[in-house]
PADRENZA-387158 format. One record per residue (C-alpha): residue number from 0; residue in one letter; x, y, z. Coordinates in steps of 0.2 Angstrom, whole numbers, padded with zeros to 4 digits. Layout:
BEGIN
 kelum lomi  east north    up
   NUM    A     X     Y     Z
...
This chain:
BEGIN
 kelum lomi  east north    up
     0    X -0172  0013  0024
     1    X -0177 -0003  0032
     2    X -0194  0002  0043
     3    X -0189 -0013  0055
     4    X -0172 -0007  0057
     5    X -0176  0009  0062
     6    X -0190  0004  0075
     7    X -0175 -0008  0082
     8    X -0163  0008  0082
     9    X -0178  0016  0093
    10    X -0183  0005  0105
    11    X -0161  0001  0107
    12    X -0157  0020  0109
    13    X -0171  0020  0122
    14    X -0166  0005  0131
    15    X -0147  0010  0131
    16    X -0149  0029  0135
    17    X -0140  0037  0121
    18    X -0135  0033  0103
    19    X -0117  0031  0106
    20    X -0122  0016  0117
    21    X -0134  0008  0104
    22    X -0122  0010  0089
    23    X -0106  0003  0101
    24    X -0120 -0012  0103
    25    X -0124 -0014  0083
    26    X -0106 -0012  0079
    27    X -0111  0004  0068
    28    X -0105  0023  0070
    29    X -0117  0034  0080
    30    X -0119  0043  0066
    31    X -0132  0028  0057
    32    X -0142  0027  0073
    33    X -0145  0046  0070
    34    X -0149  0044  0054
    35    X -0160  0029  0057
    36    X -0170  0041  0071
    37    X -0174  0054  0059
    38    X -0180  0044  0045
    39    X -0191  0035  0058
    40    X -0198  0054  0063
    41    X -0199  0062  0048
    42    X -0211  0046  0040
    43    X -0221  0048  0054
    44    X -0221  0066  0055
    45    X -0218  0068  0076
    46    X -0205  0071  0088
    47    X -0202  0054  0096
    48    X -0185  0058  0107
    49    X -0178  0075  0113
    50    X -0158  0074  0110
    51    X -0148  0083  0118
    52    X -0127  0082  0121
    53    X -0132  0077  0137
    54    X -0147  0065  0139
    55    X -0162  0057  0127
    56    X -0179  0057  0133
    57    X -0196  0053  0123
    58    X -0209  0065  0121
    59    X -0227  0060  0123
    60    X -0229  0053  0108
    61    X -0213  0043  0109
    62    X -0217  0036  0125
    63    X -0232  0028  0118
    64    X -0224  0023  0102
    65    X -0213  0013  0111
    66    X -0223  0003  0119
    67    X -0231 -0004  0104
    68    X -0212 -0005  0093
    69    X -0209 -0017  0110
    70    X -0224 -0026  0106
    71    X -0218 -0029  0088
    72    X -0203 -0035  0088
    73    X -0206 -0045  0104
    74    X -0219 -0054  0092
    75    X -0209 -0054  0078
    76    X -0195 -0065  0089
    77    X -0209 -0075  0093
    78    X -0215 -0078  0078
    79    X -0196 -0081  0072
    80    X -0193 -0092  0087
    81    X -0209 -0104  0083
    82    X -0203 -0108  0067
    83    X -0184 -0111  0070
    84    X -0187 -0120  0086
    85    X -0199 -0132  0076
    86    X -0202 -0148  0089
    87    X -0187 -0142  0098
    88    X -0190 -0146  0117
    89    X -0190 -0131  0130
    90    X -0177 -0135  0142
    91    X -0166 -0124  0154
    92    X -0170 -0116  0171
    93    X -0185 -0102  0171
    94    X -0182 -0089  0185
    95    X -0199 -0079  0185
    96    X -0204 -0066  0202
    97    X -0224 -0059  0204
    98    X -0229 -0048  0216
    99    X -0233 -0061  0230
   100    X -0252 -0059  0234
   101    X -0255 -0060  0217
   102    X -0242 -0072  0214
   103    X -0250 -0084  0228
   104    X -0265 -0084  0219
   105    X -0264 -0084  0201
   106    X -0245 -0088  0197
   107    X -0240 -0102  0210
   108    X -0254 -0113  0207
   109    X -0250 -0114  0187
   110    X -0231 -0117  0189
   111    X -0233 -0135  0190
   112    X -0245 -0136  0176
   113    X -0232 -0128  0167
   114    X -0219 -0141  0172
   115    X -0231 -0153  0167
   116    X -0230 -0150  0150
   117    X -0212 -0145  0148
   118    X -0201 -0157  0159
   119    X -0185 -0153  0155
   120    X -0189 -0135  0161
   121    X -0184 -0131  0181
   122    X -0193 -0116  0190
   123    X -0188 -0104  0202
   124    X -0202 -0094  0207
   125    X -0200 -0077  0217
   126    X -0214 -0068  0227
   127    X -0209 -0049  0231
   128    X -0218 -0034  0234
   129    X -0204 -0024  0227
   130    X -0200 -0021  0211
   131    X -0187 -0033  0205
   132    X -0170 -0030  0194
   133    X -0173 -0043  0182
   134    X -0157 -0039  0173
   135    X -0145 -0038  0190
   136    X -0155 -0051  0198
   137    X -0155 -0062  0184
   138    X -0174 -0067  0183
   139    X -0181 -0072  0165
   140    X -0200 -0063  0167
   141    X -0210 -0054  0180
   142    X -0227 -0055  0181
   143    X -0232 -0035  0186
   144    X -0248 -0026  0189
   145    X -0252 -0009  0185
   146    X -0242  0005  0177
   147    X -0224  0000  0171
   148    X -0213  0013  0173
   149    X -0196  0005  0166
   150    X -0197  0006  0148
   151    X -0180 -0001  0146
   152    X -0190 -0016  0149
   153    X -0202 -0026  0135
   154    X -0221 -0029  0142
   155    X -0234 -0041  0136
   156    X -0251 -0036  0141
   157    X -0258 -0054  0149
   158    X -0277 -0043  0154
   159    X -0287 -0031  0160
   160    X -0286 -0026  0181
   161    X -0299 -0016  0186
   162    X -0301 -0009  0208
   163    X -0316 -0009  0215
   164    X -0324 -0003  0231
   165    X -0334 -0019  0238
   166    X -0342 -0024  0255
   167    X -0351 -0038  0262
   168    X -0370 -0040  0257
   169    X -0375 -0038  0278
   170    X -0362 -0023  0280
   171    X -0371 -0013  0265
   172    X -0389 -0019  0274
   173    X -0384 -0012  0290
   174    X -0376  0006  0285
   175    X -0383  0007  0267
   176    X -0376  0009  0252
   177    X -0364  0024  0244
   178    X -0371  0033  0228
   179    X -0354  0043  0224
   180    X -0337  0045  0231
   181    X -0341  0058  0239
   182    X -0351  0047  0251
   183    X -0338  0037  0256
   184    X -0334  0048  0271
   185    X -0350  0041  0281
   186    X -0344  0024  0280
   187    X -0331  0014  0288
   188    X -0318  0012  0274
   189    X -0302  0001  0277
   190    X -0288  0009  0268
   191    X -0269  0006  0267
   192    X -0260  0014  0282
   193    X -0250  0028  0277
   194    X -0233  0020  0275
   195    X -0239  0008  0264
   196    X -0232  0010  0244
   197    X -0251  0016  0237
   198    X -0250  0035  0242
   199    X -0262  0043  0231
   200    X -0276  0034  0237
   201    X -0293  0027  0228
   202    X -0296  0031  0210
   203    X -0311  0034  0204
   204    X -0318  0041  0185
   205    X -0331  0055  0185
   206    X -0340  0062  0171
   207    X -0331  0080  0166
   208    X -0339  0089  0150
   209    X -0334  0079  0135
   210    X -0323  0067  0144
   211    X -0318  0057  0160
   212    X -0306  0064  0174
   213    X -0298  0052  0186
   214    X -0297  0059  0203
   215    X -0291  0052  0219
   216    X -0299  0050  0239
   217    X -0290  0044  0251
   218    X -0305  0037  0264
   219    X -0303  0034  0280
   220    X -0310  0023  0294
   221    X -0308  0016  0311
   222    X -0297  0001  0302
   223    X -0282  0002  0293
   224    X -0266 -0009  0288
   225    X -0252 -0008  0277
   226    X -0255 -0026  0272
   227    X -0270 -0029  0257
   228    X -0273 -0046  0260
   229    X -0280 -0040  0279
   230    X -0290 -0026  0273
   231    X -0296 -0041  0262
   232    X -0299 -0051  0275
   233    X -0308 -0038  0285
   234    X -0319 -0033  0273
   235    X -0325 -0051  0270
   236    X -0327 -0053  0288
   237    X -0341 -0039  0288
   238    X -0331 -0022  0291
   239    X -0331 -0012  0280
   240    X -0330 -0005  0263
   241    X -0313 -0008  0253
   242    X -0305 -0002  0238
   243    X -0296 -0021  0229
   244    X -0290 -0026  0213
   245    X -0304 -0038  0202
   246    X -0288 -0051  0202
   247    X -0294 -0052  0218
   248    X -0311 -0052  0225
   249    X -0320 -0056  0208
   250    X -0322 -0075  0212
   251    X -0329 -0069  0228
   252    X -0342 -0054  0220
   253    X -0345 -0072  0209
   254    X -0352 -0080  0223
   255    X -0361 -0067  0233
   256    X -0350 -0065  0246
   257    X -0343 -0049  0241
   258    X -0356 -0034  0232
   259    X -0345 -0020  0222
   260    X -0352 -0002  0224
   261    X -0350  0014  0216
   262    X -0347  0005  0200
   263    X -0352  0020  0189
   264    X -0335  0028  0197
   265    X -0324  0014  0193
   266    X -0307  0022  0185
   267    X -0303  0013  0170
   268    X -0292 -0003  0172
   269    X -0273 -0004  0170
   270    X -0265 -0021  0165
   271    X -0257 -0036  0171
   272    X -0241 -0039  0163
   273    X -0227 -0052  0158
   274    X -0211 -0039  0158
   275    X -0194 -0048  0152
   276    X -0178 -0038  0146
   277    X -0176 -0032  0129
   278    X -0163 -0046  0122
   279    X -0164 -0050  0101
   280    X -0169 -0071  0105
   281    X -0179 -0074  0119
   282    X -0177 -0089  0127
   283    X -0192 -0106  0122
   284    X -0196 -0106  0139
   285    X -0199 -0089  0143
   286    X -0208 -0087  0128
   287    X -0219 -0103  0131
   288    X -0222 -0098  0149
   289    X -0225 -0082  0144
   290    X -0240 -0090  0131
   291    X -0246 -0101  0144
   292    X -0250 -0088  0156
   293    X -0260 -0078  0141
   294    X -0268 -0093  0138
   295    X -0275 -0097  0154
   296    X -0280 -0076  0159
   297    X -0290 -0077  0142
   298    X -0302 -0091  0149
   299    X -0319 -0082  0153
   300    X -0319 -0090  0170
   301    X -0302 -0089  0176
   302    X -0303 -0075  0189
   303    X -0320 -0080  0196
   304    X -0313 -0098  0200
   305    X -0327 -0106  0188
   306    X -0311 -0110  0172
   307    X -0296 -0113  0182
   308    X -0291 -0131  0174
   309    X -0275 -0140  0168
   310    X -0275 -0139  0150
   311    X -0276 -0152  0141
């Protein structure tokens, strides 16, 4: 049995929410899809889905399995869609939403770079905190940070986020500086307010045995907002120790202003991510857009401000 048919069968049966759905889409009986699915198992010797008349689910494995048959057949189009499209030109309108502090500062600015090189592309760029419906709200690509909980959707790993608890060099000179996270509770710490979205607080790694359990604080101090770019803004300003994303505050550990702490805690890093719709041939300027952003959050410099540049 074709090995990339059944990985498509998977990934569609997931996406759709039952095999009935996925074979009505292929134009096949139910009956193949099942088929497919258990060959797929049985050569790799794990439960990927649990069936039932009722609803399909992944297991553990499945869940992760799924991630990386995304991967591969979202770089199989790619790879299919370089060579067909040859010197075609990218053309079309691009409707792409970020999540808008990051947005502001790492999507916005390279939107007219992209334009730049593909003119006959039109952008419409979103900014939203929430979590967008690509599919009902007919965007092409989100850029999205941290887990992804829709795995109806394809993701494409840009890089590496990492949070960190930093202050102001004079703030950590007048109070000192915290050895374990455990010692946050002497310092002023300027955490979300409690009806902001992040509910379960800092994260932080610590040693366990033979391996590394993530726990979570919630810290607290005589400041608090539900917005992060003001507990940003505060902590630069000398206030306090905060708990931000390395997309954010690593230009400014760069230049001195801000010091990280507690570093030997840090949880380890989720990712930033191009998310689009599962759909069998992606559009050129999603796919190029998609490319330009990995190009440019590979460059050794681009987070710290010292490699942010047209290309060229």
């Amino acid at each position: 049995m074709d090995r990339l048919k059944t990985l498509e069968s998977f990934v569609a049966v997931v996406a759709r929410g039952s095999l009935t759905a996925a074979a009505q889409a292929e134009g096949v009986a139910p009956a193949i899809i099942g088929r497919r699915l258990d060959a797929l198992e049985e050569r790799l010797g794990v439960k990927l889905l649990l069936r039932t008349t009722r609803r399909i689910s992944l297991t553990h494995e499945g869940s992760a399995f799924l991630e990386d048959c995304q991967r591969v057949l979202a770089d199989l189009a790619n790879a299919e869609a370089s060579v067909s499209a040859g010197g075609v030109q990218a053309s079309g309108h691009l409707r792409i939403t970020a999540p808008a502090g990051f947005g502001r500062r790492h999507v916005a600015p390279l939107v007219p770079w992209f334009r730049e090189q593909h003119p006959d592309v039109t952008v419409t760029l979103n900014l939203s905190d929430r979590v967008v419906d690509l599919g009902g709200e007919g965007f092409d690509c989100a850029v999205r940070v941290g887990d992804l909980p829709d795995s109806s959707l394809v993701s494409v790993r840009l890089a590496d986020n990492r949070r960190l608890c930093v202050a102001t060099p004079a703030y950590l000179q007048r109070h000192g500086t915290p050895q374990q996270p455990g010692d946050l509770a002497r310092f002023d710490c300027l955490a979300l307010s409690s009806e902001a979205s992040q509910t379960r607080g800092w994260a932080f790694a610590v040693p366990d045995k033979d391996r590394t359990e993530v726990f979570y604080a919630k810290p607290s101090g005589p400041l608090n907002c539900s917005d992060g770019q003001v507990l940003h803004d505060w902590c630069l300003a000398g206030y306090g120790i905060a708990w931000r994303s390395t997309w954010e505050v690593e230009a400014e550990i760069a230049s001195g202003q801000l010091v990280s702490v507690l570093d030997a805690f840090a949880a380890p890093p989720n990712g930033i991510y191009a998310v689009f719709a599962q759909r069998k041939h992606l559009p050129l300027r999603v796919r190029l857009w998609i490319d330009f952003l990995k190009l440019h959050y590979s460059r050794p410099g681009f987070w710290t401000g010292a490699d942010v540049k047209k290309p060229g």
